[in-house]
C-alpha positions, 0 to 999 in steps of 0.5 A: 669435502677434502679428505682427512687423514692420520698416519696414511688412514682417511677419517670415515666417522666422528661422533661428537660430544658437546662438539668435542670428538669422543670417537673417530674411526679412520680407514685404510685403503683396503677399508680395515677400520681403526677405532679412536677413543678421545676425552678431555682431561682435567676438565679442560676442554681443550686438553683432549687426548686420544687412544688407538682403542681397537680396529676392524670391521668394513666402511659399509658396516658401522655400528650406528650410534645409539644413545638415550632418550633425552641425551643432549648435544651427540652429533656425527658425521660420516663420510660419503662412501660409509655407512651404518650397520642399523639405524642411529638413535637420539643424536644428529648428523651433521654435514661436515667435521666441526672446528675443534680448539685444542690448546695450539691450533683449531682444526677439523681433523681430531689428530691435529688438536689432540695429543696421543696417551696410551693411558687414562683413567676416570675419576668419579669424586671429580666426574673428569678423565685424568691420565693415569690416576688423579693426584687429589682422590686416587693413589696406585697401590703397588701391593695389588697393582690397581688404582684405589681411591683415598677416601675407603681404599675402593678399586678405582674403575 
């Protein structure tokens, strides 16, 4: 399997949801991780942002993945030289990165088919990911500095 790369980092893991990716981490050449958030937005399955969401750990120690009883359609998959710290719970391995279709091209590699956002948010009226926060059901409120829903002025999480 070749590997994958993004900005200079080799792709070590992806978890899929629905076979869409939902966290990749990449390693460095000294094997410092990088943590990737990735969702898709407005409902739209191949509108998919992702997010620098952290870094650090070892390639020998990732956090296996855990999952409920009865969750559907969770898969990962791991490069070679990675491995779990624990054992995964209620999702499968697969053997090598799904083909995903973003809006311009398909690709293995999650950076190739996504664009960067350095924010989102989620709207629960419509149960998606927006960007910043969704025009129909959230409004940002100056006074206070966060995002309210319309409909009873709650905080918007």
């Amino acid at each position: 399997m070749r590997n994958m790369y993004h900005e200079g980092e080799r792709i070590v893991y992806i978890v899929y949801h629905d076979s869409i990716p939902h966290e990749v981490m990449t390693a460095s050449e000294g094997g410092y991780l990088s943590w990737y958030d990735f969702n898709y937005f407005y409902g739209d399955k191949r509108d998919i942002r992702w997010y620098n969401s952290g870094g650090g750990g070892r390639l020998t120690e990732i956090r296996a993945p855990h999952y409920i009883e009865g969750t559907k359609g969770v898969s990962y998959w791991m490069a070679s030289d990675a491995r779990f710290k624990g054992k995964p719970k209620n999702c499968v391995r697969v053997a090598k990165p799904k083909r995903i279709r973003g809006w311009r091209r398909t690709s293995i590699n999650p950076f190739k088919v996504a664009d960067e956002t350095l924010s989102y948010g989620y709207c629960d009226r419509c149960d998606q990911h927006v960007i910043d926060e969704c025009q129909e059901h959230q409004y940002w409120d100056d006074e206070n500095s966060c995002v309210r829903y319309y409909d009873n002025n709650e905080v918007a999480e």
